[in-house]
mmCIF file as Biopython writes it, N, C-alpha, C and O atoms, coordinates in Angstrom:
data_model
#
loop_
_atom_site.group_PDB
_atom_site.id
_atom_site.type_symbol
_atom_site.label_atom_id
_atom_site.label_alt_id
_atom_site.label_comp_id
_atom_site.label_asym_id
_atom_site.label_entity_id
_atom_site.label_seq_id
_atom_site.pdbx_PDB_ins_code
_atom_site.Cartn_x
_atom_site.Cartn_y
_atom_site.Cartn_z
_atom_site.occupancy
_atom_site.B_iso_or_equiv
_atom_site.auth_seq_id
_atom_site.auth_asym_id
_atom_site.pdbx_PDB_model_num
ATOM 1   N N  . UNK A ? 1  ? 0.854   -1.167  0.000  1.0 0.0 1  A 1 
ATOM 2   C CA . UNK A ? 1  ? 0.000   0.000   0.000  1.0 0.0 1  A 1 
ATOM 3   C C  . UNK A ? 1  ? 0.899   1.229   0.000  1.0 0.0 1  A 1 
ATOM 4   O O  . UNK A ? 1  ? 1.797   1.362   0.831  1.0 0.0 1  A 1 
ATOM 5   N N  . UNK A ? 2  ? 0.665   2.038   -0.857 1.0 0.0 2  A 1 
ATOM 6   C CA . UNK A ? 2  ? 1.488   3.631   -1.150 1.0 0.0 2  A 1 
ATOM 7   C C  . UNK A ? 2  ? 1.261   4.356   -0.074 1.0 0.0 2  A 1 
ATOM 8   O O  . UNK A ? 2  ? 0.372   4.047   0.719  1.0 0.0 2  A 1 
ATOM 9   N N  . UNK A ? 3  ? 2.240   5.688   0.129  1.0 0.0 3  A 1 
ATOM 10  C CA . UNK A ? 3  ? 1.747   5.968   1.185  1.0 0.0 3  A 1 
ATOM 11  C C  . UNK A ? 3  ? 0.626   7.039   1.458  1.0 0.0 3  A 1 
ATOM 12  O O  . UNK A ? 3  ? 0.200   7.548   2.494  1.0 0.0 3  A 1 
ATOM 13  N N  . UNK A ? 4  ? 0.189   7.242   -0.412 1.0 0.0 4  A 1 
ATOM 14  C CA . UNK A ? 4  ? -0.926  8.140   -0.438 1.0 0.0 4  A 1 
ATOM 15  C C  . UNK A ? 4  ? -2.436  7.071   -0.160 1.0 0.0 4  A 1 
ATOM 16  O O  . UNK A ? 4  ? -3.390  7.353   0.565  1.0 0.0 4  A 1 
ATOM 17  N N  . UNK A ? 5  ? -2.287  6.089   -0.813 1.0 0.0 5  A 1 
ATOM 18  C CA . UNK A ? 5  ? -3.150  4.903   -0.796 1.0 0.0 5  A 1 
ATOM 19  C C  . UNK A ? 5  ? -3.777  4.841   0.670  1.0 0.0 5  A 1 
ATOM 20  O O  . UNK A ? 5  ? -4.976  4.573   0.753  1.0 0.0 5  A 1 
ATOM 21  N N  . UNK A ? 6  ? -2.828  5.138   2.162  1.0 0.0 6  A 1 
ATOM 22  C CA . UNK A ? 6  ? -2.798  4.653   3.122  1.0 0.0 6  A 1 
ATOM 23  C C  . UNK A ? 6  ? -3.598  5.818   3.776  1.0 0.0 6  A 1 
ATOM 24  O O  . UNK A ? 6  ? -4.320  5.602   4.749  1.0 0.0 6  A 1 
ATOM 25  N N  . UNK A ? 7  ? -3.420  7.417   3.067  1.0 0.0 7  A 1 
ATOM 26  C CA . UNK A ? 7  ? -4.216  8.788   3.512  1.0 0.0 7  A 1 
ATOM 27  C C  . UNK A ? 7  ? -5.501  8.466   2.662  1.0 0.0 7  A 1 
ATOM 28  O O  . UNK A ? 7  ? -6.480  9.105   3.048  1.0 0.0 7  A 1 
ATOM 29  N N  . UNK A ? 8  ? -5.625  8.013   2.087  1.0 0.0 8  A 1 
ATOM 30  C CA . UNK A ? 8  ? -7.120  8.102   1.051  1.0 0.0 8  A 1 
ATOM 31  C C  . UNK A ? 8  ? -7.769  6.766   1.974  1.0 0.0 8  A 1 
ATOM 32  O O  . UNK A ? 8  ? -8.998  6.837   1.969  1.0 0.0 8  A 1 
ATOM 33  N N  . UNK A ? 9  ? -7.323  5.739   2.652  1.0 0.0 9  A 1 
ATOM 34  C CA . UNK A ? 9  ? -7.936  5.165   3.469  1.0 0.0 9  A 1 
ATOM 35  C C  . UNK A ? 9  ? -8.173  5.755   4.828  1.0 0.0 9  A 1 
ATOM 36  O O  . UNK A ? 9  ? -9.188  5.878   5.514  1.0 0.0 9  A 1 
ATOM 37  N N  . UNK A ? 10 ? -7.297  5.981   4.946  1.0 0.0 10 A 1 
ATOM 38  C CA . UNK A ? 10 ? -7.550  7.185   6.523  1.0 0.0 10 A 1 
ATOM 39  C C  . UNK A ? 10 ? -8.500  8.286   6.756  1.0 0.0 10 A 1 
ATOM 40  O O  . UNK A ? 10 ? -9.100  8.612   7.781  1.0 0.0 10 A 1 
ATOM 41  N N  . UNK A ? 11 ? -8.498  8.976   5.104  1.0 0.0 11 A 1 
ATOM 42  C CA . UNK A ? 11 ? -9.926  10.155  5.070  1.0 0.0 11 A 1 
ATOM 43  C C  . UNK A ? 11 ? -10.906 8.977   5.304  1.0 0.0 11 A 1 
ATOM 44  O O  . UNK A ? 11 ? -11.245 8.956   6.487  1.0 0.0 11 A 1 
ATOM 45  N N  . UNK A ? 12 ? -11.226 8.419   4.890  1.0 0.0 12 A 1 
ATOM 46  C CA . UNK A ? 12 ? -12.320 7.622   4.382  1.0 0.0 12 A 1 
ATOM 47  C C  . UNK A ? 12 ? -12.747 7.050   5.772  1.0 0.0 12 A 1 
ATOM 48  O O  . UNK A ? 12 ? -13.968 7.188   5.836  1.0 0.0 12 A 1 
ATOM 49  N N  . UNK A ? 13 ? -12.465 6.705   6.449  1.0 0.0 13 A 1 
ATOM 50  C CA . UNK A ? 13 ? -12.265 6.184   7.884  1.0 0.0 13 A 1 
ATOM 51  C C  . UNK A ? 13 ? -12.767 7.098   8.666  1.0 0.0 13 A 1 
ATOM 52  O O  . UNK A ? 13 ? -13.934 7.045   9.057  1.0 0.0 13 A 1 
ATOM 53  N N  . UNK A ? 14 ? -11.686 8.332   9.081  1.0 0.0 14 A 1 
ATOM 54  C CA . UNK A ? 14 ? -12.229 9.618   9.618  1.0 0.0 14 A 1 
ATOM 55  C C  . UNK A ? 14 ? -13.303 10.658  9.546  1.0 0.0 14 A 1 
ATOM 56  O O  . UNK A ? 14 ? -13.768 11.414  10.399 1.0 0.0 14 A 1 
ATOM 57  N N  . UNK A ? 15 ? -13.665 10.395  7.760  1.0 0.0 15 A 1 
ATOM 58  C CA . UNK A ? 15 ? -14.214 11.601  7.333  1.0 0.0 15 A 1 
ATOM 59  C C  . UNK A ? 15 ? -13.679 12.649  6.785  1.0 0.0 15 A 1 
ATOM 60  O O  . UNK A ? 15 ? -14.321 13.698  6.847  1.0 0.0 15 A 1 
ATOM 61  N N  . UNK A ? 16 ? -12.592 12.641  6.225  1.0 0.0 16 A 1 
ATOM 62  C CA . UNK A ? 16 ? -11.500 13.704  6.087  1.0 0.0 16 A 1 
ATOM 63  C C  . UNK A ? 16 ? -11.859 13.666  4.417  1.0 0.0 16 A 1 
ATOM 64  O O  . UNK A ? 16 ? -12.086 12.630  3.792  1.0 0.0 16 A 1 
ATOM 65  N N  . UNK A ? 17 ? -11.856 15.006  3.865  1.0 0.0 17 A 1 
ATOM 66  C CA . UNK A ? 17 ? -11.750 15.243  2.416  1.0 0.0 17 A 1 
ATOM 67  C C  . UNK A ? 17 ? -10.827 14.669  1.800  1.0 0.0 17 A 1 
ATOM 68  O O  . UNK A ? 17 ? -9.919  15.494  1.689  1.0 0.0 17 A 1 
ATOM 69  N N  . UNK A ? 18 ? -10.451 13.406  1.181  1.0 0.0 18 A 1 
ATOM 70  C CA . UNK A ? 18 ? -9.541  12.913  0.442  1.0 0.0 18 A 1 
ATOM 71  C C  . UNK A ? 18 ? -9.314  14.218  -1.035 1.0 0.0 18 A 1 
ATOM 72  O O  . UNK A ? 18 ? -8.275  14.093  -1.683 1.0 0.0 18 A 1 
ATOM 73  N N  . UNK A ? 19 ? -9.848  14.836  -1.257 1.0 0.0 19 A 1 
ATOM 74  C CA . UNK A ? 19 ? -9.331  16.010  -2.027 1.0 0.0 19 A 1 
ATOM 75  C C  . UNK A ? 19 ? -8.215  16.670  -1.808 1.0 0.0 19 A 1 
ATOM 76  O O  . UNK A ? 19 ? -7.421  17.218  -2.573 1.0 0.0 19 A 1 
ATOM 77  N N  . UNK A ? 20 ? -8.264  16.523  -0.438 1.0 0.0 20 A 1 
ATOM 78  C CA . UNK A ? 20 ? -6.729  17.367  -0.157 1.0 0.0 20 A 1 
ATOM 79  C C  . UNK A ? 20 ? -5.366  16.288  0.058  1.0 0.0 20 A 1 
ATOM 80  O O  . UNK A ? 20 ? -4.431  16.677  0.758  1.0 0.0 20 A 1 
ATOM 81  N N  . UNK A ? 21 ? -5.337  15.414  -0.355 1.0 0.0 21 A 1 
ATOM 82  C CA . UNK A ? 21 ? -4.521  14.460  -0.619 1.0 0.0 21 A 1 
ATOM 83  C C  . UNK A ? 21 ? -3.786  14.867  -2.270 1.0 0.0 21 A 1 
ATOM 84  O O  . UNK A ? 21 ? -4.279  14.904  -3.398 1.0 0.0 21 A 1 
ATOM 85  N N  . UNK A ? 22 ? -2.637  15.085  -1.833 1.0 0.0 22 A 1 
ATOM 86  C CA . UNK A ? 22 ? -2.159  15.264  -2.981 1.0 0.0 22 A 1 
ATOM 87  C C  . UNK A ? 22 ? -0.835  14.837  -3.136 1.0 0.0 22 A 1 
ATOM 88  O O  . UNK A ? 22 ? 0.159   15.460  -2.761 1.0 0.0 22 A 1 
ATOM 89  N N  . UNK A ? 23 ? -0.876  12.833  -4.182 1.0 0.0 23 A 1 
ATOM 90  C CA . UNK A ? 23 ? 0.137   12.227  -4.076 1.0 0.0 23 A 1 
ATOM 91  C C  . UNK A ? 23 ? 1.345   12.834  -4.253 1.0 0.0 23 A 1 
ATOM 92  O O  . UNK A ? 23 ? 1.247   13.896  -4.868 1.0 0.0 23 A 1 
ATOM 93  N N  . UNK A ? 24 ? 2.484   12.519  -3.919 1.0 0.0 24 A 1 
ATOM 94  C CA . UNK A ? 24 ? 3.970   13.060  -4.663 1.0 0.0 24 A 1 
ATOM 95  C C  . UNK A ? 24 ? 4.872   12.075  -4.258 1.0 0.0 24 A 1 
ATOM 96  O O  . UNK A ? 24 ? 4.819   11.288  -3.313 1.0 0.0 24 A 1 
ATOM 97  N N  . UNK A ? 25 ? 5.898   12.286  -5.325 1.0 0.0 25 A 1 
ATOM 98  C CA . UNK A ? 25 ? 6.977   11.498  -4.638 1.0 0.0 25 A 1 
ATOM 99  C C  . UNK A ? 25 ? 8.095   12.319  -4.239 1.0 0.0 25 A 1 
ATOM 100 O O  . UNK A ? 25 ? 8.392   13.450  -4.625 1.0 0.0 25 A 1 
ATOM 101 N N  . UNK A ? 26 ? 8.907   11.250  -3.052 1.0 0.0 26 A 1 
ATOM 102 C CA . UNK A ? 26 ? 9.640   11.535  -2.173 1.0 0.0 26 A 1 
ATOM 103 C C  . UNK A ? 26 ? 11.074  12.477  -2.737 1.0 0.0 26 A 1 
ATOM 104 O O  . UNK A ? 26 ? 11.848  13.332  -2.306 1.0 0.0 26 A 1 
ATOM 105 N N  . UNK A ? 27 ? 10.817  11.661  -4.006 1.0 0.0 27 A 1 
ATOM 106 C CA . UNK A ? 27 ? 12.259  11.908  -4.451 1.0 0.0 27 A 1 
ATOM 107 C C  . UNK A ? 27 ? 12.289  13.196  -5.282 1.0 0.0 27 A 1 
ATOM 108 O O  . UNK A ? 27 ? 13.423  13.532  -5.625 1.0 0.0 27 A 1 
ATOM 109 N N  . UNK A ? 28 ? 11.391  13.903  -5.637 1.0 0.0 28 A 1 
ATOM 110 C CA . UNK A ? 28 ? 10.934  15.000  -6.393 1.0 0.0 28 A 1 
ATOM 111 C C  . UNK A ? 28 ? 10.630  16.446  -5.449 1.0 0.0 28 A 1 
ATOM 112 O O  . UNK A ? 28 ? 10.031  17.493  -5.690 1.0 0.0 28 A 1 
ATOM 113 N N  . UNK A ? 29 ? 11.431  15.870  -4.169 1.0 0.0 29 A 1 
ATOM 114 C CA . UNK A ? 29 ? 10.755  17.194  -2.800 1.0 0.0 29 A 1 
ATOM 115 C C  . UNK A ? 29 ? 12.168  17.311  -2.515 1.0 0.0 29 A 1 
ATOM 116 O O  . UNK A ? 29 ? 12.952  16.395  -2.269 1.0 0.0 29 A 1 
ATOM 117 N N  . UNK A ? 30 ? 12.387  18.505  -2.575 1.0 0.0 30 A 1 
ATOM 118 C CA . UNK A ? 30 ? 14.103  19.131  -2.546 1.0 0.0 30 A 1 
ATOM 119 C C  . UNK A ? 30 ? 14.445  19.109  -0.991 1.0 0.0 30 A 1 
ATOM 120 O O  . UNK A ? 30 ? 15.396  18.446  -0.577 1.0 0.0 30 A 1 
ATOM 121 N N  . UNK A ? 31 ? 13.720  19.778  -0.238 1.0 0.0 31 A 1 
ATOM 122 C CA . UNK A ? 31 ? 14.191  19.694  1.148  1.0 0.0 31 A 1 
ATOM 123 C C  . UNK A ? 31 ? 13.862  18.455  2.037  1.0 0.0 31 A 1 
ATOM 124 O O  . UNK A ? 31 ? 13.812  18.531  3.264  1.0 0.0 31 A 1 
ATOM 125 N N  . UNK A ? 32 ? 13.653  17.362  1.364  1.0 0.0 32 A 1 
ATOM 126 C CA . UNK A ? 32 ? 13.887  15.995  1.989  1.0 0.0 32 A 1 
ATOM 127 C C  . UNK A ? 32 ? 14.565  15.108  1.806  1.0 0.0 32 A 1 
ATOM 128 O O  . UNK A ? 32 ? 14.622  14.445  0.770  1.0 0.0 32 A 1 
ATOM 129 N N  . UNK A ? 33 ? 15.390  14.912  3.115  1.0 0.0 33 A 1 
ATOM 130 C CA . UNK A ? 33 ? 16.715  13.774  3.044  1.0 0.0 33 A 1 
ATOM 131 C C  . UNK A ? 33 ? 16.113  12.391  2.118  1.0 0.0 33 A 1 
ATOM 132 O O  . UNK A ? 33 ? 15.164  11.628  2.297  1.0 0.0 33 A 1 
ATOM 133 N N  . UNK A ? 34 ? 17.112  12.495  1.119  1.0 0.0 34 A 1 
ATOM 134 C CA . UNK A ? 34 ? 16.828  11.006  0.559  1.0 0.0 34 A 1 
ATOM 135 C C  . UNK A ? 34 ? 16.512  9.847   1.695  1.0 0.0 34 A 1 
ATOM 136 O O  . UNK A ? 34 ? 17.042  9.756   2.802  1.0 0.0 34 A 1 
ATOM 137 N N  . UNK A ? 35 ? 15.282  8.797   0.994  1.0 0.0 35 A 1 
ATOM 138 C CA . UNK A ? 35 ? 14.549  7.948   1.660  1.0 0.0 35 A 1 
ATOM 139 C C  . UNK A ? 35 ? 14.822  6.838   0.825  1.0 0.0 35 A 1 
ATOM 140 O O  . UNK A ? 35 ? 15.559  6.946   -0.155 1.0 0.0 35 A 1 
ATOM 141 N N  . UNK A ? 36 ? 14.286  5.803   1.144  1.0 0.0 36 A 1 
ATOM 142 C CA . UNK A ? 36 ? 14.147  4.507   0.451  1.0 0.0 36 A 1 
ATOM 143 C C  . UNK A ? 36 ? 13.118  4.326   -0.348 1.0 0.0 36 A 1 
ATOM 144 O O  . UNK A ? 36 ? 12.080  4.640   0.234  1.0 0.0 36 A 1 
ATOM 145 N N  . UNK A ? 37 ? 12.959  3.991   -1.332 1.0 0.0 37 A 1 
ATOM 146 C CA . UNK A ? 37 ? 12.048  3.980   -2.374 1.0 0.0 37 A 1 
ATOM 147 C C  . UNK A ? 37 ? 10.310  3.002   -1.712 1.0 0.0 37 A 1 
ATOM 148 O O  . UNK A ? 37 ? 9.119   3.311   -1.737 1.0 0.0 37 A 1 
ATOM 149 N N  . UNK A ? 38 ? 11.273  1.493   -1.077 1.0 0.0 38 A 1 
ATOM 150 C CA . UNK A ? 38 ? 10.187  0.361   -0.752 1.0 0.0 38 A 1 
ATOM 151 C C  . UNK A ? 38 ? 10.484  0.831   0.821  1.0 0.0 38 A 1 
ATOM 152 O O  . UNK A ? 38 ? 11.623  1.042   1.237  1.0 0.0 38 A 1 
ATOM 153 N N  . UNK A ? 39 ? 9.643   0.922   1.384  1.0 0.0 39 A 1 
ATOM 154 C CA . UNK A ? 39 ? 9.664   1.032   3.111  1.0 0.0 39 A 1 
ATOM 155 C C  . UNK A ? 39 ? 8.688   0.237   3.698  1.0 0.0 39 A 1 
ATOM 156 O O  . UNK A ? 39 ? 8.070   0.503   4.729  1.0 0.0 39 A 1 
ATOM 157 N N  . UNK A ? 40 ? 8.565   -0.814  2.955  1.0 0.0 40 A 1 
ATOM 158 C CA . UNK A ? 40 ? 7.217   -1.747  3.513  1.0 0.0 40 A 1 
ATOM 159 C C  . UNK A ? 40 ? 8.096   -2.673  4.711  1.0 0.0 40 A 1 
ATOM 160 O O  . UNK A ? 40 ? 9.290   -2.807  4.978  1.0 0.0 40 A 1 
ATOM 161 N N  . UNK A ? 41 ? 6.649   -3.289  5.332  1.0 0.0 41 A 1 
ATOM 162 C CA . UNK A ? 41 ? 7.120   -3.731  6.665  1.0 0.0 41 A 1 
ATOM 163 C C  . UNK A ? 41 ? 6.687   -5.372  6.579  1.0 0.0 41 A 1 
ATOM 164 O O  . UNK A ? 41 ? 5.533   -5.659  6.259  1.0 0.0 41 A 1 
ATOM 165 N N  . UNK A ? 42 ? 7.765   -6.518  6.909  1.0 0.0 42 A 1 
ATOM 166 C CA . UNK A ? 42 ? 6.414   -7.677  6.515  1.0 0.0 42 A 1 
ATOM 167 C C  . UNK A ? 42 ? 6.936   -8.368  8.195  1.0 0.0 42 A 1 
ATOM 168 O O  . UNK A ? 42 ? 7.987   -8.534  8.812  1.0 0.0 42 A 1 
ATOM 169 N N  . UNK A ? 43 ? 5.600   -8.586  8.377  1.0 0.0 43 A 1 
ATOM 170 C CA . UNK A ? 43 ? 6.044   -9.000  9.539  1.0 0.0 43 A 1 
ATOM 171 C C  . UNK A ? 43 ? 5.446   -10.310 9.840  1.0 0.0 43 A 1 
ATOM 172 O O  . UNK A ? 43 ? 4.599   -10.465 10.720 1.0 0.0 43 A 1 
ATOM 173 N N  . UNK A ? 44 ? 5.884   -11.207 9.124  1.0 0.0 44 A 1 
ATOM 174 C CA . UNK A ? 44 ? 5.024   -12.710 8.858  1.0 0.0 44 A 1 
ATOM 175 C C  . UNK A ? 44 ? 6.190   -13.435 10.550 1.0 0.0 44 A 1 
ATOM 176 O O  . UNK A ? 44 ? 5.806   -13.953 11.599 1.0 0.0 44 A 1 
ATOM 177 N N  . UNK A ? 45 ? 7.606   -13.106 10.041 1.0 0.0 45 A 1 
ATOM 178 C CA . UNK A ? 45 ? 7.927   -13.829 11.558 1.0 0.0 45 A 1 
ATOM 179 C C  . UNK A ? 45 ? 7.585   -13.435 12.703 1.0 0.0 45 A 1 
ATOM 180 O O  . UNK A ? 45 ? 7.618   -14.054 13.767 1.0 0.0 45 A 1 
ATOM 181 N N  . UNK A ? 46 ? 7.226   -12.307 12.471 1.0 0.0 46 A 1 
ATOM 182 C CA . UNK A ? 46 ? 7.243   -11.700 14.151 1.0 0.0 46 A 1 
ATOM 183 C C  . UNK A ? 46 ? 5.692   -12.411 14.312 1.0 0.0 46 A 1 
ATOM 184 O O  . UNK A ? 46 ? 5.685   -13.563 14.748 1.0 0.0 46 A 1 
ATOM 185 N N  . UNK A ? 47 ? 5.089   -12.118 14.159 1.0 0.0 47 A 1 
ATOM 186 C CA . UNK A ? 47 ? 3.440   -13.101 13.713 1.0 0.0 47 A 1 
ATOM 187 C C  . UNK A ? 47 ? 3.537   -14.607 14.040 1.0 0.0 47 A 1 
ATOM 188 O O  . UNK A ? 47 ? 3.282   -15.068 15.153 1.0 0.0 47 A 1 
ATOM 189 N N  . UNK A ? 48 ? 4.070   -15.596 12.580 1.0 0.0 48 A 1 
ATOM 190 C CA . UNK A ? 48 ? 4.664   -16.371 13.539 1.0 0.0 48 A 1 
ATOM 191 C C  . UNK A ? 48 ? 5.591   -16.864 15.018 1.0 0.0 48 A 1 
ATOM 192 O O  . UNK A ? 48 ? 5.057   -17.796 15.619 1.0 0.0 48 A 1 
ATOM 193 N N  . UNK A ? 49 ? 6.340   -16.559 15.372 1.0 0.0 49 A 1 
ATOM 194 C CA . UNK A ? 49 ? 7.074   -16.803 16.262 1.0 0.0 49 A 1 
ATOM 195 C C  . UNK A ? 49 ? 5.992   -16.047 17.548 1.0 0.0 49 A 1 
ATOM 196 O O  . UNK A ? 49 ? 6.532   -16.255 18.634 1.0 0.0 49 A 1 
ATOM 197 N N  . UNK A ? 50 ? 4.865   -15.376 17.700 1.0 0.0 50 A 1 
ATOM 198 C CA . UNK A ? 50 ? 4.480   -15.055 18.731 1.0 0.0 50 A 1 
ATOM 199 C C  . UNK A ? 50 ? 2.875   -15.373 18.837 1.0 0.0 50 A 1 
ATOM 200 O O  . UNK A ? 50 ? 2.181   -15.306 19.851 1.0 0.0 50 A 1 
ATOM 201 N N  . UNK A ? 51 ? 2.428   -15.782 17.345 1.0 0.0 51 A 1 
ATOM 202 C CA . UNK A ? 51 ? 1.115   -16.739 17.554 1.0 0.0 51 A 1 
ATOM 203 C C  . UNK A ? 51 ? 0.082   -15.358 17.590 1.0 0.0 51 A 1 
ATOM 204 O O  . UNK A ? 51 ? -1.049  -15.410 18.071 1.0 0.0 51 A 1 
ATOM 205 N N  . UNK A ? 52 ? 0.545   -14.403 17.129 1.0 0.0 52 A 1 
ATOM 206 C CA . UNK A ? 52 ? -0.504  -13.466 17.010 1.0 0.0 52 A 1 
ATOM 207 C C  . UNK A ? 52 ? -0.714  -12.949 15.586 1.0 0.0 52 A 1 
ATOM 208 O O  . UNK A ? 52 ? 0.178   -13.392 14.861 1.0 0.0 52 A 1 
ATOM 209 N N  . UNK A ? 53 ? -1.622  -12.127 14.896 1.0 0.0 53 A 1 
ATOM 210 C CA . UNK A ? 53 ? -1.839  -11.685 13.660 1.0 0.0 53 A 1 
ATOM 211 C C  . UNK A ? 53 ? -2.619  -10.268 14.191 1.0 0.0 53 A 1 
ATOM 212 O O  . UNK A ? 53 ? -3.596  -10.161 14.933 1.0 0.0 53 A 1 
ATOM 213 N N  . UNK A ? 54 ? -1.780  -9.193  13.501 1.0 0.0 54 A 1 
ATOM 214 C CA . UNK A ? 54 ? -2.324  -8.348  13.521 1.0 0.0 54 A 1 
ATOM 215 C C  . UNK A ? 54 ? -3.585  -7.717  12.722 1.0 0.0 54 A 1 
ATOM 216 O O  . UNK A ? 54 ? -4.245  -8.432  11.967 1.0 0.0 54 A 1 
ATOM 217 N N  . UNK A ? 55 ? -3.901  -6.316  12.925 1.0 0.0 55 A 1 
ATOM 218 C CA . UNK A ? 55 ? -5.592  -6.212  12.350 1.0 0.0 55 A 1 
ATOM 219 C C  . UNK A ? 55 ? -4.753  -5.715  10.716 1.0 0.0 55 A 1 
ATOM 220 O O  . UNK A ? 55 ? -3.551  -5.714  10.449 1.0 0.0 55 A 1 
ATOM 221 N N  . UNK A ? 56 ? -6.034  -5.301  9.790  1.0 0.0 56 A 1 
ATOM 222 C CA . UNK A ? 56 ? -5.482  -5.090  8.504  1.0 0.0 56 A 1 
ATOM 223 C C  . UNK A ? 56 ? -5.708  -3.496  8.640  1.0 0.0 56 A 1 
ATOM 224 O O  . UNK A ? 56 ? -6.069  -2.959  9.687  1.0 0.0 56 A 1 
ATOM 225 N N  . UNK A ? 57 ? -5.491  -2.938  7.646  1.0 0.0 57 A 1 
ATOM 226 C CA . UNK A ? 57 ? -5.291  -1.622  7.824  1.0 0.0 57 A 1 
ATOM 227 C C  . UNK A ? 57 ? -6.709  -0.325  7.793  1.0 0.0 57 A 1 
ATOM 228 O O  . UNK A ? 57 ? -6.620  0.848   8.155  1.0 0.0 57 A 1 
ATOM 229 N N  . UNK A ? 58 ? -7.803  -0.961  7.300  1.0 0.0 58 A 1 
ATOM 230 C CA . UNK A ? 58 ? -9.123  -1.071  7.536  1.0 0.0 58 A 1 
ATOM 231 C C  . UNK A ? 58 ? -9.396  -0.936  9.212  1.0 0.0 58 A 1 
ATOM 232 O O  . UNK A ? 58 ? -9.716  0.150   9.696  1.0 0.0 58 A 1 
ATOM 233 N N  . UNK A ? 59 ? -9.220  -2.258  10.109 1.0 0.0 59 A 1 
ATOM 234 C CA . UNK A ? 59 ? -9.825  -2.315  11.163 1.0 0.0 59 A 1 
ATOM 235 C C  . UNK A ? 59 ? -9.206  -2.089  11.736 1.0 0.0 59 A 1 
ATOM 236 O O  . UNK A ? 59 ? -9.458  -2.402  12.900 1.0 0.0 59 A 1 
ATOM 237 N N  . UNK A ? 60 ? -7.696  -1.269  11.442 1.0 0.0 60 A 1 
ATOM 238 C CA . UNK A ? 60 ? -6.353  -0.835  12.579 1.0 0.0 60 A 1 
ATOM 239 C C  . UNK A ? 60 ? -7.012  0.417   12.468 1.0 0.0 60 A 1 
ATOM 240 O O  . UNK A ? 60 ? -7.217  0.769   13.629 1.0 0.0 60 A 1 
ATOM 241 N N  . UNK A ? 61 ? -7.599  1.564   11.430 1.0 0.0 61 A 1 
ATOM 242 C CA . UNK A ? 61 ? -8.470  2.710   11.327 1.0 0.0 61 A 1 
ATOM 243 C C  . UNK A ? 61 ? -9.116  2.584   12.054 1.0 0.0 61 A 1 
ATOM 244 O O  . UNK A ? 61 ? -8.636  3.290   12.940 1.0 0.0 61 A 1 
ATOM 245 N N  . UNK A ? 62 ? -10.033 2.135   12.455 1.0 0.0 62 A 1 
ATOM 246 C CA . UNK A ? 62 ? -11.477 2.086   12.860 1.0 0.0 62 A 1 
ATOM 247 C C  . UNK A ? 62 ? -11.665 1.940   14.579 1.0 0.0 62 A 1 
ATOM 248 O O  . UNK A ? 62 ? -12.602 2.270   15.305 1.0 0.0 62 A 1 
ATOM 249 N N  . UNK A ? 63 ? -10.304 1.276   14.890 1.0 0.0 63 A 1 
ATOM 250 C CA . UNK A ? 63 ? -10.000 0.655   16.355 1.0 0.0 63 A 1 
ATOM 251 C C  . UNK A ? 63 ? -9.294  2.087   16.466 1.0 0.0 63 A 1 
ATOM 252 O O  . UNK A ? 63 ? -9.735  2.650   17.469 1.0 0.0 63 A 1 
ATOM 253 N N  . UNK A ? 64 ? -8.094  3.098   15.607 1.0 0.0 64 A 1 
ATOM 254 C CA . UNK A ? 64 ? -7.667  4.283   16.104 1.0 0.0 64 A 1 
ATOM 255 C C  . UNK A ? 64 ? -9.517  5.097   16.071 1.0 0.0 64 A 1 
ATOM 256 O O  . UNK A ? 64 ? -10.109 5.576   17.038 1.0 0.0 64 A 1 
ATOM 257 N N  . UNK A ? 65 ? -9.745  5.050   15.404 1.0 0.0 65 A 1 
ATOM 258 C CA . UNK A ? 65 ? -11.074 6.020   15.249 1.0 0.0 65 A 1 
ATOM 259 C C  . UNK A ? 65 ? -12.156 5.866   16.692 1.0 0.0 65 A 1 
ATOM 260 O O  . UNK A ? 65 ? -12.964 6.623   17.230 1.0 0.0 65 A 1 
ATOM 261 N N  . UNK A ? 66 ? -11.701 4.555   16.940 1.0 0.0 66 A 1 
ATOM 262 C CA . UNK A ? 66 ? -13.102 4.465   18.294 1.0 0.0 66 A 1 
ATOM 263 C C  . UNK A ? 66 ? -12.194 4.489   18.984 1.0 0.0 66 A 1 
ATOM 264 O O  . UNK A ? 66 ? -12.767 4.318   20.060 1.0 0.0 66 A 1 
ATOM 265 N N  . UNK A ? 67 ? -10.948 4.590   19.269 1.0 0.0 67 A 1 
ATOM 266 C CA . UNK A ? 67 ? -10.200 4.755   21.068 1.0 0.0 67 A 1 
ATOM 267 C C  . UNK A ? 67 ? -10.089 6.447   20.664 1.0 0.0 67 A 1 
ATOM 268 O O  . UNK A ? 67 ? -10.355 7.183   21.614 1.0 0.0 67 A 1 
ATOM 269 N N  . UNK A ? 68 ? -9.820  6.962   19.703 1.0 0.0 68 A 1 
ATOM 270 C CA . UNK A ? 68 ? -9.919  8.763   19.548 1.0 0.0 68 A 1 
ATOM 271 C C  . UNK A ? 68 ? -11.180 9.062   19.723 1.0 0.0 68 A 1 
ATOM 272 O O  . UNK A ? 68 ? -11.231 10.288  19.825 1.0 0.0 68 A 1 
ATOM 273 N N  . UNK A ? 69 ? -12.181 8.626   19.810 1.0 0.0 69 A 1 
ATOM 274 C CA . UNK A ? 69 ? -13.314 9.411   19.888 1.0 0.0 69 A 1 
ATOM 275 C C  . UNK A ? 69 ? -13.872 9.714   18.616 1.0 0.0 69 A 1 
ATOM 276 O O  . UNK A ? 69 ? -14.555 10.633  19.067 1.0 0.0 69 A 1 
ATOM 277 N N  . UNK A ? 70 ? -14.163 9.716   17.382 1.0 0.0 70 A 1 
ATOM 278 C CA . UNK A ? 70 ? -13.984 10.331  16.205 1.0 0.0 70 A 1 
ATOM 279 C C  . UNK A ? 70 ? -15.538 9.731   15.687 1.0 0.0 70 A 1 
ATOM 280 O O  . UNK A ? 70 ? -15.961 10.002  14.563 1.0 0.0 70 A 1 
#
């Protein structure tokens, strides 16, 4: 998931105008220290090795949205 992909789920969640989302890339923004292109996270061992599965990024929204009040 991009990391605009991840704000257009988050309006959507909150209520927030996804209009004002306006993708860009990292590498095209002058006053930001070069980043890594892929910054994804996989966390299948940590999952395995502790017998838990985390929520998806849908119901990780929705669980921030009802402990914020929102």
């Amino acid at each position: 998931m991009s990391r605009s992909d991840f704000g257009y789920r988050m309006a959507e969640v909150f209520g927030f105008d996804p209009e004002v989302i306006v993708p860009a890339r990292m590498a095209e923004e002058k006053d930001i220290p070069p980043t890594p292109v892929d910054v994804s996270l996989n966390s299948d061992k940590l999952f395995q090795a502790v017998g838990f599965r985390g929520r998806g990024v849908g119901e990780g929204l929705r669980a921030c949205q009802a402990a914020l009040g929102y």
